[in-house]
N, C-alpha and C positions, 0 to 999 in steps of 0.2 A: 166516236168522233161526232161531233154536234154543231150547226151552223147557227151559230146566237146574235142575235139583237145587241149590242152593249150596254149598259146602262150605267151612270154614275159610280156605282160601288166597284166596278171594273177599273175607275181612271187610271190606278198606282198602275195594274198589270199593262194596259195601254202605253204607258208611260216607259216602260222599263223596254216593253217591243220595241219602242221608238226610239230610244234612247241606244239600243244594242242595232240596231240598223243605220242609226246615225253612225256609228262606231265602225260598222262595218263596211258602208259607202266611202265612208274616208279613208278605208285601210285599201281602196280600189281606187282611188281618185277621181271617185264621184260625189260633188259638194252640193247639190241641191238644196240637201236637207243638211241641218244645223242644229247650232244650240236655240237658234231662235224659230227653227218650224221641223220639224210642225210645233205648236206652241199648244200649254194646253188650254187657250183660248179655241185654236183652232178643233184639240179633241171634244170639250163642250160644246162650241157650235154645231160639229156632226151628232152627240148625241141629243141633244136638241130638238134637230132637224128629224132625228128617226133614220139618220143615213151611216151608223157605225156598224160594222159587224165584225165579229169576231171567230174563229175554228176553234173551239173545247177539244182537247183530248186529255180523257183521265180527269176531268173536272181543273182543267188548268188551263188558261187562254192563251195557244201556241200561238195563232196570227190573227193580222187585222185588217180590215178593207173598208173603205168609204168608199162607198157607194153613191155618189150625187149627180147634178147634169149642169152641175156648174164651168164648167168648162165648156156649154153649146150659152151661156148667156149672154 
């Protein structure tokens, strides 16, 4: 298990996280997140920023976490 950085070549795996959470928040009737967010505007922006990370296991990226303090601005 390995706590990683993201970096561009990651978007699709990011993508498919989020895509399968969306999937899942709705299957519990929690709508926050959609077809339109996170958007992968907003996954560029975090790796950009330096505030994407993700958990490896077995050389596969199981989860993912932004990290920012945009919410105290």
């Amino acid at each position: 298990m390995e706590f990683i950085e993201i970096g561009k070549s990651a978007i699709q795996a990011v993508s498919s996280i989020y895509k399968s959470c969306v999937e899942q928040h709705a299957k519990q009737g929690f709508y926050q997140w959609d077809e339109n967010y996170p958007s992968l505007k907003t996954v560029m922006t975090d790796i950009q920023n330096n505030q994407l990370f993700g958990l490896k296991v077995e050389g596969e990226i199981v989860a993912v976490v932004a990290i920012t303090n945009d919410e105290t601005k």
